[in-house]
mmCIF entry with sequence, helices, sheets and N, C-alpha, C, O atoms, coordinates in Angstrom:
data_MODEL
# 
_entry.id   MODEL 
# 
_entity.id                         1 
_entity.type                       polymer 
_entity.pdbx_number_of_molecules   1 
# 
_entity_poly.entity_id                      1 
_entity_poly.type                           'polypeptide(L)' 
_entity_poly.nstd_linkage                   no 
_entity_poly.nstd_monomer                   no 
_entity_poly.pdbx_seq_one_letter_code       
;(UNK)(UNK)(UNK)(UNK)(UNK)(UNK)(UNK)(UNK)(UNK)(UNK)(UNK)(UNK)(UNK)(UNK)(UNK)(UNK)
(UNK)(UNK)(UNK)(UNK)(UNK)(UNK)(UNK)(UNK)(UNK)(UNK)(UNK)(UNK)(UNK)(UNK)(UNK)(UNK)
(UNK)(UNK)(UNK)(UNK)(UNK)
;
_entity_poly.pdbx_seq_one_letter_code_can   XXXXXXXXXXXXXXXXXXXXXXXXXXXXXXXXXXXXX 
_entity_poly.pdbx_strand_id                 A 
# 
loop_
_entity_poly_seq.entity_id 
_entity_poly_seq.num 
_entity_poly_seq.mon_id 
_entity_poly_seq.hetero 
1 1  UNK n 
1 2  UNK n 
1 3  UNK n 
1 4  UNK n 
1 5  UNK n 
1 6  UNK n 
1 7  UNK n 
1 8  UNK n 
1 9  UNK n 
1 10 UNK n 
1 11 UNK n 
1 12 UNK n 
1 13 UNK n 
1 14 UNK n 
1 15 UNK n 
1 16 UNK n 
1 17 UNK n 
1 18 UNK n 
1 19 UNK n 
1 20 UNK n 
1 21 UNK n 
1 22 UNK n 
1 23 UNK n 
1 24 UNK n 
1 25 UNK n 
1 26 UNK n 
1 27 UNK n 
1 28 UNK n 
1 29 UNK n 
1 30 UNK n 
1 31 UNK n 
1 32 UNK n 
1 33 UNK n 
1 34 UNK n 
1 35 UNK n 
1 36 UNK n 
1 37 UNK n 
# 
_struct_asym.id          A 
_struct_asym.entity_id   1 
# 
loop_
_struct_conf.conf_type_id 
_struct_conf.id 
_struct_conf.pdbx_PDB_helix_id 
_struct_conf.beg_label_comp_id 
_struct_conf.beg_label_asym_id 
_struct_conf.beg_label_seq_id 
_struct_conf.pdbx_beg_PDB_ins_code 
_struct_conf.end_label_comp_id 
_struct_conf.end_label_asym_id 
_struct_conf.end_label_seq_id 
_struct_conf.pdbx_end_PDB_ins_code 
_struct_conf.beg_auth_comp_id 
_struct_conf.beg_auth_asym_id 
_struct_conf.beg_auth_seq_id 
_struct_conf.end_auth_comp_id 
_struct_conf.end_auth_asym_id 
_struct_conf.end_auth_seq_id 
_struct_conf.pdbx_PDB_helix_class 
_struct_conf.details 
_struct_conf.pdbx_PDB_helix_length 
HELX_P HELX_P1 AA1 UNK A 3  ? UNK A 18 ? UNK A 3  UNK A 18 1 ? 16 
HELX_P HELX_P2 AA2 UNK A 22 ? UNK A 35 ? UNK A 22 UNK A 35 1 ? 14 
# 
_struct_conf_type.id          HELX_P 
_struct_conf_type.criteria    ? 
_struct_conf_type.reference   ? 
# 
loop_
_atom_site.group_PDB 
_atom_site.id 
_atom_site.type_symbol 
_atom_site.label_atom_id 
_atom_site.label_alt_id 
_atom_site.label_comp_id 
_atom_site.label_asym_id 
_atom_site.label_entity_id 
_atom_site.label_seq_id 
_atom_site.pdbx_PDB_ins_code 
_atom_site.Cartn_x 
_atom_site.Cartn_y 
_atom_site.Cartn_z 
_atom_site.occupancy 
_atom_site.B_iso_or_equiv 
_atom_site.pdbx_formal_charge 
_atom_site.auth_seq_id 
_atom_site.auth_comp_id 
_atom_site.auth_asym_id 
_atom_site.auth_atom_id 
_atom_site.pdbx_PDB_model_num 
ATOM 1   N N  . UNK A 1 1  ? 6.711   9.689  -4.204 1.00 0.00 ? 1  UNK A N  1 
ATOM 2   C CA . UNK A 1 1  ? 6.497   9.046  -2.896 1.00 0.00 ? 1  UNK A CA 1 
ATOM 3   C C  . UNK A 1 1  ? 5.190   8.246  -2.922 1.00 0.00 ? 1  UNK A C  1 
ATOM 4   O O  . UNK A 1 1  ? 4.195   8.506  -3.598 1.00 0.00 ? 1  UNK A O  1 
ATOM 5   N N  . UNK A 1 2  ? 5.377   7.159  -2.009 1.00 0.00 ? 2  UNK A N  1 
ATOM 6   C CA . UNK A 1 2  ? 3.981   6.378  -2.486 1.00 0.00 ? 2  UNK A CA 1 
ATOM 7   C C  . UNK A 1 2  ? 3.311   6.498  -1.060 1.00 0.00 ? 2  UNK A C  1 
ATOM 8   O O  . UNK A 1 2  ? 3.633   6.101  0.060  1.00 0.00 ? 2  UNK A O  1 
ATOM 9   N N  . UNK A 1 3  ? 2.118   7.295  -1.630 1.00 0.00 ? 3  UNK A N  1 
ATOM 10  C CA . UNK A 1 3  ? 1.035   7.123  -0.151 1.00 0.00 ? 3  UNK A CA 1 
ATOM 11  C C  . UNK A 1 3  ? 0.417   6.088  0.718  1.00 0.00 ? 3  UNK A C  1 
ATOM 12  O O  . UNK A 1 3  ? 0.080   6.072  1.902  1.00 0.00 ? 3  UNK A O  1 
ATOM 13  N N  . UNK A 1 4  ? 0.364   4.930  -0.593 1.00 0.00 ? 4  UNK A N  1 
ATOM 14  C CA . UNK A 1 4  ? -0.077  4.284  0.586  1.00 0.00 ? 4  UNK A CA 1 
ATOM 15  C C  . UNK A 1 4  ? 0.837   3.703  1.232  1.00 0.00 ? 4  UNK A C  1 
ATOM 16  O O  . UNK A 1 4  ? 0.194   3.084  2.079  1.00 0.00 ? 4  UNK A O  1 
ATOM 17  N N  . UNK A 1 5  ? 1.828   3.501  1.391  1.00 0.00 ? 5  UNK A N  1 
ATOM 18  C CA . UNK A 1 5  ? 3.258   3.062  2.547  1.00 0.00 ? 5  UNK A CA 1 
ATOM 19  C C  . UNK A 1 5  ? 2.839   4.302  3.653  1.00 0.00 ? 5  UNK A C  1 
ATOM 20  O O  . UNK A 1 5  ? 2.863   3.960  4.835  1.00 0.00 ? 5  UNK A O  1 
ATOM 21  N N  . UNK A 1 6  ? 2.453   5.736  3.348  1.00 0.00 ? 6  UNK A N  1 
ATOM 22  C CA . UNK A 1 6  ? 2.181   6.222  4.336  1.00 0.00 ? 6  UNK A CA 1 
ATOM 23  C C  . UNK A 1 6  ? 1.386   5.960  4.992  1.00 0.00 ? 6  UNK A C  1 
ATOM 24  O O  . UNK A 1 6  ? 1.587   5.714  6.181  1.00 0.00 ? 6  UNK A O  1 
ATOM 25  N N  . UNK A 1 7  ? 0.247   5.926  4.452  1.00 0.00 ? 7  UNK A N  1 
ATOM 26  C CA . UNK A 1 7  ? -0.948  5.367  5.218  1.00 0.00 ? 7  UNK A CA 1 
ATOM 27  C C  . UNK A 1 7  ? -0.978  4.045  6.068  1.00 0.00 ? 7  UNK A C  1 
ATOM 28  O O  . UNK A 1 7  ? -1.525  4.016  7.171  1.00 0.00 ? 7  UNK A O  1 
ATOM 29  N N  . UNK A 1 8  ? -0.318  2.865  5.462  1.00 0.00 ? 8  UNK A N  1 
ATOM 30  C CA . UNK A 1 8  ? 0.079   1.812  6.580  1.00 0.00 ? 8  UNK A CA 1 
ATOM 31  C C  . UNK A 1 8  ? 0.655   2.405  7.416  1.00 0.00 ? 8  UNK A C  1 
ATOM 32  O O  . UNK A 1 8  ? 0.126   2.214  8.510  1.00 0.00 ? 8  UNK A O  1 
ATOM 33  N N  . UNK A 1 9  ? 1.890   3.346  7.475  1.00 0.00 ? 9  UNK A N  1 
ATOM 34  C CA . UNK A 1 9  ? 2.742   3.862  8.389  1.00 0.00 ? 9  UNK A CA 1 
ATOM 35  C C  . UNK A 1 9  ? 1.687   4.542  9.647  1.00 0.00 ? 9  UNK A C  1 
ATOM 36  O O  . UNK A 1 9  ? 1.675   4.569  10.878 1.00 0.00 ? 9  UNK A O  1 
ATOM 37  N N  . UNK A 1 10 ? 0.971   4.975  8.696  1.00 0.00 ? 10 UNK A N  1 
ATOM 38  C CA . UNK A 1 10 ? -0.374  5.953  10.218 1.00 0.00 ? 10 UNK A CA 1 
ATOM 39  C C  . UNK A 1 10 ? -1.010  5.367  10.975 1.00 0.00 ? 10 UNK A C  1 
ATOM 40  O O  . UNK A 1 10 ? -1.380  5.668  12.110 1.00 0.00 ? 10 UNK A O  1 
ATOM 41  N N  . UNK A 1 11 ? -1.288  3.824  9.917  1.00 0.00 ? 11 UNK A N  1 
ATOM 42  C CA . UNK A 1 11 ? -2.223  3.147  10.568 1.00 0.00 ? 11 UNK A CA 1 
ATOM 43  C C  . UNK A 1 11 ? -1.816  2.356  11.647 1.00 0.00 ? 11 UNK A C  1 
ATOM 44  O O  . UNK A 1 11 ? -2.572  2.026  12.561 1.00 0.00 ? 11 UNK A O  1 
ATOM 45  N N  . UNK A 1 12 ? -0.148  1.913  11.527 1.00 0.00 ? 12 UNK A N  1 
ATOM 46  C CA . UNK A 1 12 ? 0.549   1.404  12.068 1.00 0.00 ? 12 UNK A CA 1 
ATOM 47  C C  . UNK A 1 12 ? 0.719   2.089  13.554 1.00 0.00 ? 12 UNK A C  1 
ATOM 48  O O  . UNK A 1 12 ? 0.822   1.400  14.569 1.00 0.00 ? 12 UNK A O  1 
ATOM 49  N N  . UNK A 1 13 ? 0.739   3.697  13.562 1.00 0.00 ? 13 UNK A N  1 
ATOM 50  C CA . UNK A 1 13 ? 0.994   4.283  14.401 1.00 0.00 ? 13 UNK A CA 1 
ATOM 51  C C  . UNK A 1 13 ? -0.162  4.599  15.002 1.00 0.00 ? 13 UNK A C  1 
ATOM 52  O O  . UNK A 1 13 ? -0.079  4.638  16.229 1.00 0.00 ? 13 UNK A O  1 
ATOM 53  N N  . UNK A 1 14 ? -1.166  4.826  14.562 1.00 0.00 ? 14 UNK A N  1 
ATOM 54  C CA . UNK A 1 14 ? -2.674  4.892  15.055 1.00 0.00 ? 14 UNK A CA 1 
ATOM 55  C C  . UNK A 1 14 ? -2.885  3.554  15.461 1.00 0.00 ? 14 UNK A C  1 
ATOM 56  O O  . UNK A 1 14 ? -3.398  3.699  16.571 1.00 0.00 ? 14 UNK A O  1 
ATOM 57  N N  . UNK A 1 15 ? -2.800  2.286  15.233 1.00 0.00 ? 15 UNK A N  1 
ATOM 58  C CA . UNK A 1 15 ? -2.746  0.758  15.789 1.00 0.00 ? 15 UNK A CA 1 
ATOM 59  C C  . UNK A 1 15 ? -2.001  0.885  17.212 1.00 0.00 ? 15 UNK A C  1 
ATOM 60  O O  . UNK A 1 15 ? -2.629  0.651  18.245 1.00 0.00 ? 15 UNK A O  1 
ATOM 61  N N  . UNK A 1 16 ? -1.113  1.131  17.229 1.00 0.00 ? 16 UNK A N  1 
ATOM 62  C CA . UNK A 1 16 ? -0.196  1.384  18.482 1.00 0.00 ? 16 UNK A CA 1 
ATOM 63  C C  . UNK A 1 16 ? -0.685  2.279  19.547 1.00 0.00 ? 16 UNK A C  1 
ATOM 64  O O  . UNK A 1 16 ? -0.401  1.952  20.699 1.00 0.00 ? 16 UNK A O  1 
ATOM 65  N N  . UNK A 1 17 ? -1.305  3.250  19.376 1.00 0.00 ? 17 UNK A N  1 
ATOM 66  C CA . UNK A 1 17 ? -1.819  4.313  19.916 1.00 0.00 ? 17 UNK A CA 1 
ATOM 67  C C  . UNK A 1 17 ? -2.865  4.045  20.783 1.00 0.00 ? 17 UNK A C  1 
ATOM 68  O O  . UNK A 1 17 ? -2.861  4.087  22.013 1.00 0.00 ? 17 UNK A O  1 
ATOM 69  N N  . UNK A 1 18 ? -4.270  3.605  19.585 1.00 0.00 ? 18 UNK A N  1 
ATOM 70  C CA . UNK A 1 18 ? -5.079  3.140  20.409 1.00 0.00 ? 18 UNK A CA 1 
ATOM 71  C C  . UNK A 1 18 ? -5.612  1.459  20.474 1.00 0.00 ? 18 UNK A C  1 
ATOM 72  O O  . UNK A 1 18 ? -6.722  1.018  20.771 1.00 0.00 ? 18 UNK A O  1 
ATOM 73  N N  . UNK A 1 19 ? -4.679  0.925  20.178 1.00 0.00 ? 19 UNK A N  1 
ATOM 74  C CA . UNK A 1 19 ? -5.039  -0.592 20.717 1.00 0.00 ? 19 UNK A CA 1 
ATOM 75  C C  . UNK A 1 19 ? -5.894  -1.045 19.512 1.00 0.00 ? 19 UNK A C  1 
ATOM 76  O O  . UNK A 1 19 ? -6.813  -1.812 19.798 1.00 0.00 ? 19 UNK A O  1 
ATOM 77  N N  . UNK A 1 20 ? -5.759  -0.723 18.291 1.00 0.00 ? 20 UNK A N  1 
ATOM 78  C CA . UNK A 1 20 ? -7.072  -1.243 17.600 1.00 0.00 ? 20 UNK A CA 1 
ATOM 79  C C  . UNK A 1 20 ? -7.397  -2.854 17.491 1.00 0.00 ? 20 UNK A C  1 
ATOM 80  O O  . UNK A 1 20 ? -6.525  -3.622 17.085 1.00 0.00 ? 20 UNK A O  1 
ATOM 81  N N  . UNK A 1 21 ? -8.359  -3.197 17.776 1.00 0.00 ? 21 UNK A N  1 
ATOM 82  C CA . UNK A 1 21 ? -8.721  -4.318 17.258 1.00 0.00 ? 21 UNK A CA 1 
ATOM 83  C C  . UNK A 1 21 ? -8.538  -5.018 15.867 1.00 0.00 ? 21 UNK A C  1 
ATOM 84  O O  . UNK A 1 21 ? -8.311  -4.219 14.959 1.00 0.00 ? 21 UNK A O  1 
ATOM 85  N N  . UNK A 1 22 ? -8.588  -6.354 15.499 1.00 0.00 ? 22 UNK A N  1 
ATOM 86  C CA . UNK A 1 22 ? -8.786  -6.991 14.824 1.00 0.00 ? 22 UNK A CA 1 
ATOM 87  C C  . UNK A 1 22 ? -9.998  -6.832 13.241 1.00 0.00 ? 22 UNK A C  1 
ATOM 88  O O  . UNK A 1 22 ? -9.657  -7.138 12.098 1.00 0.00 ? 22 UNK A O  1 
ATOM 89  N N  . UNK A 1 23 ? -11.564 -6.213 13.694 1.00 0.00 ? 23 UNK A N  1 
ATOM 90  C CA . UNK A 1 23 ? -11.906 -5.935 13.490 1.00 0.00 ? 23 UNK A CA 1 
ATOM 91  C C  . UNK A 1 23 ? -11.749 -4.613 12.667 1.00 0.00 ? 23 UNK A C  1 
ATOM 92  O O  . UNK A 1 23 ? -11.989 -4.516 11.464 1.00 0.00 ? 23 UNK A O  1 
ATOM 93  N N  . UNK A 1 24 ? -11.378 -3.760 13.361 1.00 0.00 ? 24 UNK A N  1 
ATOM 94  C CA . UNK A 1 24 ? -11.007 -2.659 12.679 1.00 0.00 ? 24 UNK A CA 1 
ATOM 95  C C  . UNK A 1 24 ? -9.860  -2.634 11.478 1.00 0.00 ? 24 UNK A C  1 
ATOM 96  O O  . UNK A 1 24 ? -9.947  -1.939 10.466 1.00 0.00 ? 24 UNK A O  1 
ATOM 97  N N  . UNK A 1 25 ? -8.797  -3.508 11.786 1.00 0.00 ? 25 UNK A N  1 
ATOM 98  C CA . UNK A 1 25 ? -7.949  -3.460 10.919 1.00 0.00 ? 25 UNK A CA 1 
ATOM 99  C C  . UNK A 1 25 ? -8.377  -4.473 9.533  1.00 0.00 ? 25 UNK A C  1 
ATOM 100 O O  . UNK A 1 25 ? -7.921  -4.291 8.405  1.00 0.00 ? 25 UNK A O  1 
ATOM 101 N N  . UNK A 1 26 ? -9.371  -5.582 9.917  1.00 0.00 ? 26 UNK A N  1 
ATOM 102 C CA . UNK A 1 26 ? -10.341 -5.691 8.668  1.00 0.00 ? 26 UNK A CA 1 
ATOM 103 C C  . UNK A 1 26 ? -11.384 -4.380 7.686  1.00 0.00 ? 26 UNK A C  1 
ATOM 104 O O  . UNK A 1 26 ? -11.676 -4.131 6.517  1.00 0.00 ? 26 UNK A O  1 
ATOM 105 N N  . UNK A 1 27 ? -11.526 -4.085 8.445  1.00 0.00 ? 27 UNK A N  1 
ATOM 106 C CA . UNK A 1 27 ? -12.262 -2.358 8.082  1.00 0.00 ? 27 UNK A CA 1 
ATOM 107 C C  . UNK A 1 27 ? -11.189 -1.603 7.584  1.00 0.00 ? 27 UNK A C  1 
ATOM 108 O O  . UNK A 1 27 ? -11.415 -0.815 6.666  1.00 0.00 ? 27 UNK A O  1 
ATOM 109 N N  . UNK A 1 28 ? -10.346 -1.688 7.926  1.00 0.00 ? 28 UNK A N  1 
ATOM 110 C CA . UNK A 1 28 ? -9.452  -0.727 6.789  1.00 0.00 ? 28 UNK A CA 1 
ATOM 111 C C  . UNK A 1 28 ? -8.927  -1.467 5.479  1.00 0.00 ? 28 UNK A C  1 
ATOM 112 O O  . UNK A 1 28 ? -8.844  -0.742 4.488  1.00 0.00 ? 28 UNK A O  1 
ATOM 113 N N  . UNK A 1 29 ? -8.531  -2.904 5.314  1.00 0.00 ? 29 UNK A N  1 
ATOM 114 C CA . UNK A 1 29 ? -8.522  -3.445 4.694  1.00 0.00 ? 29 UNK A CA 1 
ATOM 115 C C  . UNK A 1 29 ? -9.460  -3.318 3.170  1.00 0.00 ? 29 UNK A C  1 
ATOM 116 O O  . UNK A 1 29 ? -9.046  -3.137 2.025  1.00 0.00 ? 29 UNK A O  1 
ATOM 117 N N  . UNK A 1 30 ? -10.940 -3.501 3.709  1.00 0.00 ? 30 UNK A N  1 
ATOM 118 C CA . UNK A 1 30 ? -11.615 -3.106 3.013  1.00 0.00 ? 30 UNK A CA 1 
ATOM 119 C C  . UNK A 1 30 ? -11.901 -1.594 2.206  1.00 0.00 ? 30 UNK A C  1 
ATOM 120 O O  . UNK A 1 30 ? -12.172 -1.446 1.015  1.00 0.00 ? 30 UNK A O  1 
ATOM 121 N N  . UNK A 1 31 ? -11.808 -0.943 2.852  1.00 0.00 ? 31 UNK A N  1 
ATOM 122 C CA . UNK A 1 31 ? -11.835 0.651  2.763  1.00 0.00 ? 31 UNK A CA 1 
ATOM 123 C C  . UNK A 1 31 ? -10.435 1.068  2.018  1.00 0.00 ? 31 UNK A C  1 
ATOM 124 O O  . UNK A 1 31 ? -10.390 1.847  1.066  1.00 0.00 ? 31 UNK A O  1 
ATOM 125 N N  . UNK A 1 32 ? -9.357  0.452  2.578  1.00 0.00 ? 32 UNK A N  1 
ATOM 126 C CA . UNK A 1 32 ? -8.408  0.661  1.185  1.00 0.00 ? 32 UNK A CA 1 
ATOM 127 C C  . UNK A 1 32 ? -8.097  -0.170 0.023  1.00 0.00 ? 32 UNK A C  1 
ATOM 128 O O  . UNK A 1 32 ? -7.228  -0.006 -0.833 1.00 0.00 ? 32 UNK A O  1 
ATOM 129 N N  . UNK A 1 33 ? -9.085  -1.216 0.171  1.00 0.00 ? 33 UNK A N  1 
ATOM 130 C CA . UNK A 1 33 ? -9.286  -1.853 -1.116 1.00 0.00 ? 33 UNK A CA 1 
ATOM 131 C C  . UNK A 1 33 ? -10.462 -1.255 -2.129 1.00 0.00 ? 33 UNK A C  1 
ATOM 132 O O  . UNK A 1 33 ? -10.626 -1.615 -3.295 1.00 0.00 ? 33 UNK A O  1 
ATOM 133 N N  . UNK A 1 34 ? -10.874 -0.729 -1.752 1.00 0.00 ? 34 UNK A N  1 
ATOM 134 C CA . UNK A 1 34 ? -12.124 0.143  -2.515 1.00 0.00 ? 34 UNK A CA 1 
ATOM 135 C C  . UNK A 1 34 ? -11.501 1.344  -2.905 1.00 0.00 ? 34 UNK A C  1 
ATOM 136 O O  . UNK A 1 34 ? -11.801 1.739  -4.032 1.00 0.00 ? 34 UNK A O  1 
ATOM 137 N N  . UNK A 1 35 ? -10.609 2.105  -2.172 1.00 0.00 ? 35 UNK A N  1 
ATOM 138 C CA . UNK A 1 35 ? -10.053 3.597  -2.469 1.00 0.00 ? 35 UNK A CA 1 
ATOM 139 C C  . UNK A 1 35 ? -9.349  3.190  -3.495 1.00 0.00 ? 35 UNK A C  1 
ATOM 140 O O  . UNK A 1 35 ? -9.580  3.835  -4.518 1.00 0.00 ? 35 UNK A O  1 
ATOM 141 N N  . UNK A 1 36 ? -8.160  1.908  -3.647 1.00 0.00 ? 36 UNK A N  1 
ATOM 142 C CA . UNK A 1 36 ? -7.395  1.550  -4.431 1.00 0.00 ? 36 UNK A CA 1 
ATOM 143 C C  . UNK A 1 36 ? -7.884  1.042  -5.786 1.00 0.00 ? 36 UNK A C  1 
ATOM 144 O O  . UNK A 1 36 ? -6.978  0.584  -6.482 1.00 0.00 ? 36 UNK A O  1 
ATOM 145 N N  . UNK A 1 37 ? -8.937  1.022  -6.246 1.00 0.00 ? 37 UNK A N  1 
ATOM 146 C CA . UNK A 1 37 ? -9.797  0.867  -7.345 1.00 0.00 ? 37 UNK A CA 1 
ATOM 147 C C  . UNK A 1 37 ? -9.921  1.484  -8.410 1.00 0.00 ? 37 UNK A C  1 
ATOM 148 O O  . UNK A 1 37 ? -10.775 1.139  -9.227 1.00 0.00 ? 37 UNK A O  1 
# 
């Protein structure tokens, strides 16, 4: 199983949840480009 499809999936659902900004979803961007390293 591949995690990170989960993790979009959370983030997707955590996005929905609380309204995230633009910003933030640059911040994860980054943060799972560094984990993915």
């Amino acid at each position: 199983m591949d995690t990170t499809s989960i993790e979009v999936q959370m983030f997707i659902i955590s996005g929905q949840l609380g309204n995230l900004s633009l910003k933030n979803f640059a911040k994860l961007q980054i943060l799972q480009a560094l984990f993915t390293v």
